[in-house]
C-alpha positions as CSV (number, residue, x, y, z in Angstrom):
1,X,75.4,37.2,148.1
2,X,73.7,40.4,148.5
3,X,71.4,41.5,151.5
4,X,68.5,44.5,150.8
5,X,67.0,46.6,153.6
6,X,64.7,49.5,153.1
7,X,65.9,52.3,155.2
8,X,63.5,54.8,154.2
9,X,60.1,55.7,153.8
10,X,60.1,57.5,150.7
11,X,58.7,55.4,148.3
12,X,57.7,57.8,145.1
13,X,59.6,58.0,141.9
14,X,59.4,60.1,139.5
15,X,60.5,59.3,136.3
16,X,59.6,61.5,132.7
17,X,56.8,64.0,134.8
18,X,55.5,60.9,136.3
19,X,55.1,60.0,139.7
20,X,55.1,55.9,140.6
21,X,54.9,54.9,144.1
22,X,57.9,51.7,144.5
23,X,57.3,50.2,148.2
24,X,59.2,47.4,148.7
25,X,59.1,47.0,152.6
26,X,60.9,45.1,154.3
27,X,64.5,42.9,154.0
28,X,65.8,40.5,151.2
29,X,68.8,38.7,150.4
30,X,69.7,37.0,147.5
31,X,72.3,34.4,146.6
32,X,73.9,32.9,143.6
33,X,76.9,30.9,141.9
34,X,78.6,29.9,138.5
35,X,80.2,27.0,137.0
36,X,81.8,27.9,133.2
37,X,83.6,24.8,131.5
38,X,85.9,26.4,128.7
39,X,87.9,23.5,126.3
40,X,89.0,25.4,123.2
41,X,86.3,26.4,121.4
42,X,83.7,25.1,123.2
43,X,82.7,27.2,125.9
44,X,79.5,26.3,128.5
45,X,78.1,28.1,131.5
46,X,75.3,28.1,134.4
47,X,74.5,30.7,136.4
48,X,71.8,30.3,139.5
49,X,70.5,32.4,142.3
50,X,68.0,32.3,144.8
51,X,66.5,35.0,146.8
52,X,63.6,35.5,148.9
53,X,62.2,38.3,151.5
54,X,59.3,39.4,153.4
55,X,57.2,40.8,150.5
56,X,58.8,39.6,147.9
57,X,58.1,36.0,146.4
58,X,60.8,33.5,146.0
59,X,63.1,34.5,143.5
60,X,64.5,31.2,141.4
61,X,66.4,32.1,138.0
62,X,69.0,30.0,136.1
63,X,70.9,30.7,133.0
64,X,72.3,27.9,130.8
65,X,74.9,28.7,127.7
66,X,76.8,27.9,125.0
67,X,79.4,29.5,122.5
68,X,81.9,28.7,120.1
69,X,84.7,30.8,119.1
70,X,86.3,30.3,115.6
């Protein structure tokens, strides 16, 4: 779980002799979990978060794997 608050008003980058102006005001949080199943060589996994705040749209991801090991 992780929580975001913008503390200050400087919102300029600069970044290769370029300036970009990255204002994200106001707070977010995000949270997330994992399940991984692991039987021998077969490995699967799911990772999903969830975040939201005041300027920022609903954040909804998932990742879904699969590996095998020789």
């Amino acid at each position: 779980m992780s929580y975001l608050a913008q503390l200050s008003n400087d919102d300029n980058v600069s970044y290769g002799g370029s300036a970009y102006k990255a204002a994200l005001p106001g707070n977010r949080w995000r949270i997330g979990g994992g399940l991984a199943l692991d039987t021998g060589p077969h490995r699967v996994f799911l990772d999903m978060r969830y975040g939201h705040g005041s300027d920022v749209s609903r954040e909804v991801s998932a990742v879904v794997g699969y590996s095998y090991r020789f």
